[in-house]
C-alpha positions as CSV (number, residue, x, y, z in Angstrom):
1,X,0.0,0.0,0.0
2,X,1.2,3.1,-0.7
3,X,1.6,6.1,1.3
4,X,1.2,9.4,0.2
5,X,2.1,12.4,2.2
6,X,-1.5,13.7,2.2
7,X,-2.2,10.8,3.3
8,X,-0.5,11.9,6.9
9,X,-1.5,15.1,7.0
10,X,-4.9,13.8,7.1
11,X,-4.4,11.0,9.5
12,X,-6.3,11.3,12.5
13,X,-6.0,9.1,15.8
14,X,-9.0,7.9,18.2
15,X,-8.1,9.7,21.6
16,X,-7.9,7.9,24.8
17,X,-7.6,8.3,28.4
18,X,-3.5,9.2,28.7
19,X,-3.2,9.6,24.8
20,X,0.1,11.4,23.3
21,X,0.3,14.9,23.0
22,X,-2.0,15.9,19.8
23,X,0.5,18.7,19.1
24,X,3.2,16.3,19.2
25,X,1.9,14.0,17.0
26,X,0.5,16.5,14.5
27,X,4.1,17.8,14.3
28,X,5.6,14.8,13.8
29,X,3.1,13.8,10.9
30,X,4.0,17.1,9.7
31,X,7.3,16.6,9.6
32,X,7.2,12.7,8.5
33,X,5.1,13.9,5.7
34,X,7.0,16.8,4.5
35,X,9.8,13.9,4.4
36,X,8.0,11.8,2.4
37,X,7.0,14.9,0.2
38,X,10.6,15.0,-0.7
39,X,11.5,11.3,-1.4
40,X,8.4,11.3,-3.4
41,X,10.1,14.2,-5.5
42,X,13.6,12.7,-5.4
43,X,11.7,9.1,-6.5
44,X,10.2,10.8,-9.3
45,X,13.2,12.6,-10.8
46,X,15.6,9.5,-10.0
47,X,12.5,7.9,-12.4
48,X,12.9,10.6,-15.0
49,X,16.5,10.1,-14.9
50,X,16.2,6.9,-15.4
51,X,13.7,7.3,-18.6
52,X,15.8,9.4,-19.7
53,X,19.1,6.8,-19.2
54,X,16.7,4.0,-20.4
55,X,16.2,6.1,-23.4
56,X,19.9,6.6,-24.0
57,X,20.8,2.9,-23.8
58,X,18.0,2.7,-26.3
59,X,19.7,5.2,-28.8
60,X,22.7,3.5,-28.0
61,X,21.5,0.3,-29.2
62,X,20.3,1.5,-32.2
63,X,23.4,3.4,-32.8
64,X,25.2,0.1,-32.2
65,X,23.2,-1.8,-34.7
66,X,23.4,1.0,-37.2
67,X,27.4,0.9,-36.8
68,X,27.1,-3.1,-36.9
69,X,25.4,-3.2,-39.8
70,X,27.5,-0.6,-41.9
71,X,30.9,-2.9,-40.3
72,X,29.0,-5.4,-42.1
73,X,28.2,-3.5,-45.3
74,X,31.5,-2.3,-45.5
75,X,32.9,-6.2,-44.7
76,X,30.8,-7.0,-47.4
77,X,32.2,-4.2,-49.8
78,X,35.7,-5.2,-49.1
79,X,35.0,-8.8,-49.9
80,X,33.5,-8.2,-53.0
81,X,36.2,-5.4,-53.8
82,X,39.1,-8.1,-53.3
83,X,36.7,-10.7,-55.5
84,X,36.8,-8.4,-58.1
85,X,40.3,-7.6,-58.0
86,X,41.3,-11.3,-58.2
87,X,38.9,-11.6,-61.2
88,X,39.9,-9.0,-62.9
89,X,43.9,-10.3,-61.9
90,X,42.9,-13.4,-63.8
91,X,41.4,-11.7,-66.7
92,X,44.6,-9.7,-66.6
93,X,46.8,-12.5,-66.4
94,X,45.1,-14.3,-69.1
95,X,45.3,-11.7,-72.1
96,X,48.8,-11.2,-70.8
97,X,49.4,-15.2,-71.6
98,X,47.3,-14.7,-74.3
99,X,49.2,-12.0,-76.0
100,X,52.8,-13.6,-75.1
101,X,51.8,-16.6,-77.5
102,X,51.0,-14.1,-79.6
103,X,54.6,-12.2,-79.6
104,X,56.1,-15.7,-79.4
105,X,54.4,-17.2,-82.3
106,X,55.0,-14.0,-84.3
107,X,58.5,-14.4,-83.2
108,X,59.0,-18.0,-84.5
109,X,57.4,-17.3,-87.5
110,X,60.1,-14.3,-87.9
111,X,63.3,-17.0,-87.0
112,X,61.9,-19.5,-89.6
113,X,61.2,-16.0,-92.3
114,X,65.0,-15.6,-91.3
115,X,66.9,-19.2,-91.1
116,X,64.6,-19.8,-94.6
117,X,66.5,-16.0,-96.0
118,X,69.3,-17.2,-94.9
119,X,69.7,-20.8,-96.7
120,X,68.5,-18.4,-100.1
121,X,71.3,-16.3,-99.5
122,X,73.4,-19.3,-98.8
123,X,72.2,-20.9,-101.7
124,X,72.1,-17.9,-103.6
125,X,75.9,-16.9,-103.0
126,X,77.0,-20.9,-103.8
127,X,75.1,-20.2,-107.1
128,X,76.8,-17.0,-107.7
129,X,80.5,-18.4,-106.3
130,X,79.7,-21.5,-108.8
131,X,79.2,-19.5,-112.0
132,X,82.2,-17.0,-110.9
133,X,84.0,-20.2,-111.1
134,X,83.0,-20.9,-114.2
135,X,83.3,-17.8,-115.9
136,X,86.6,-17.6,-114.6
137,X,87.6,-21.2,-115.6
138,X,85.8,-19.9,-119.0
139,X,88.3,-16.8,-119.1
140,X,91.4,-19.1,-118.0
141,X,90.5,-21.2,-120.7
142,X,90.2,-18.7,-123.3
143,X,93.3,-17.0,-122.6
144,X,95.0,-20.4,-122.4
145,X,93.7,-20.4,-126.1
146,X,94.5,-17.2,-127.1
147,X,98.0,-17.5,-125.9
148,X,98.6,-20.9,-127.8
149,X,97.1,-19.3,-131.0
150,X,99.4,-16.1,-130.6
151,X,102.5,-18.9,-129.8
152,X,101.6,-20.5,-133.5
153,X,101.8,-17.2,-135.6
């Protein structure tokens, strides 16, 4: 049951034969409910203190989820940022393959273009040392004759 300090101040006592001092007591209910006047007031702002606390930890709370779910969000970004980077890595790494065959079969195709110039030229120069040797033998051959015919005149 609650008391309230009206409650007190309105309290009245049956009297009897040797009873207390009425003055005495009314001061005394005075006094007890003045006191309880002033826990009533210190109860009630300790309560809207702590409404006001309880509403805090509330705003708290939410401000913790909020910041839990953008540590997730942003968890979830750098995942799908470092995902993507390894796919695209890949990609990178592929045409990089890709165009190395390229270079290297363009490069083979330039050393056989080369070692096939090459045996022409070889062949080539054998041709033209071959028919220098023969003209050569030719003009040895005809001076050889022209010398005999000059010896016989």
């Amino acid at each position: 049951m609650k008391i309230s300090p009206m409650d007190v101040k309105q309290q009245q006592f049956k009297l009897k034969f040797r009873g207390f001092d009425i003055e005495e007591v009314d001061s005394y209910l005075e006094l007890i409910a003045n006191e309880l006047e002033e826990l009533n007031k210190e109860n009630e702002t300790i309560k809207a203190e702590l409404k006001k606390v309880e509403q805090e930890i509330e705003e708290y709370k939410k401000a913790e989820n909020d910041f839990r779910k953008v540590i997730a969000s942003a968890q979830d970004f750098k995942r799908d940022a470092i995902e993507k980077a390894n796919q695209e890595s890949q990609i990178i790494i592929k045409q990089s393959e890709i165009k190395a065959k390229e270079i290297l079969k363009g490069t083979e195709e330039k050393l056989f273009k080369l070692e096939k110039d090459i045996a022409e030229l070889k062949s080539t120069k054998m041709q033209f040392e071959v028919q220098m040797r023969a003209v050569i033998e030719n003009h040895l051959k005809l001076m050889d004759i022209m010398k005999q015919e000059e010896g016989k005149k």
